[in-house]
N, C-alpha and C positions, 0 to 999 in steps of 0.2 A: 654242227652249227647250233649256237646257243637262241635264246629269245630274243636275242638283240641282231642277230643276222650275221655276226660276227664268229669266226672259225679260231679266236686266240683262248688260249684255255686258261679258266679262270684262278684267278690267283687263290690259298689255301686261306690267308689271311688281307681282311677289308686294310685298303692302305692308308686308314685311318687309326689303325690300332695296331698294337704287337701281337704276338704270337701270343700271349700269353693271357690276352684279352685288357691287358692294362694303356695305360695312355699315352701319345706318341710325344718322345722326350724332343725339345730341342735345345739348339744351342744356348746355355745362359743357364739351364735347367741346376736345381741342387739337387741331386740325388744320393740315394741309400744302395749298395751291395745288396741285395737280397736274395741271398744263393747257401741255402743251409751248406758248411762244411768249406766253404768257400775261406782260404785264410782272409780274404779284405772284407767278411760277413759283417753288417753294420756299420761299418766305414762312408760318412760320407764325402761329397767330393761336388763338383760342377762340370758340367758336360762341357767339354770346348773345340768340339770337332767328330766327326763319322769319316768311317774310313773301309766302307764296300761294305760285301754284307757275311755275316756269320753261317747264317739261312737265308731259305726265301722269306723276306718283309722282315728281317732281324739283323737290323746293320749291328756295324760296333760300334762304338762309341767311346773316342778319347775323353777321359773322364781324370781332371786334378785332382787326385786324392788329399783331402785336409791335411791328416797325421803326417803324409810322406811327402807332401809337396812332390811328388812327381807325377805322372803321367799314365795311366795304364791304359789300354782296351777290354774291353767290356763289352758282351752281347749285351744290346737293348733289354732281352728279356733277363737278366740275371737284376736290373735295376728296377728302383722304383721311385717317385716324387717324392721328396724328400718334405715331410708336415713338420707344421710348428712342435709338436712335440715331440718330435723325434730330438730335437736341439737340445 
């Protein structure tokens, strides 16, 4: 039993944040590949769907790739917000 009276055991990651301590993407998001070695490294794209999770607190994330106009999944943690000077 925790300090709250509650017997569920505590999640690894706040479900405010990813895994990775970075900020939680949602739908509409423009995001960056950020996964050294990764063929899509630097690619970006727009989040446009989740679809269960990779890990615990690490969904995927259907994500429109720019270059390839198609569609891939994506752990949450491989990505990042995509800044104006990334463009």
């Amino acid at each position: 039993m925790d300090s709250n009276g509650s017997d569920e055991p505590k999640s690894p990651v706040p479900s405010d944040e990813s895994p990775a301590g970075r900020e939680k993407l949602d739908l509409g998001d423009l995001v960056v590949v950020d996964q050294k070695g990764h063929p899509y490294n630097c690619r970006t794209g727009k989040v446009i769907g989740r679809r269960g999770e990779y890990a615990p607190g690490d969904p995927w994330l259907m994500v429109l790739v720019d270059l390839e106009r198609r569609c891939f999944l994506f752990p949450q943690s491989m990505l990042r917000l995509q800044n104006r000077k990334d463009n």
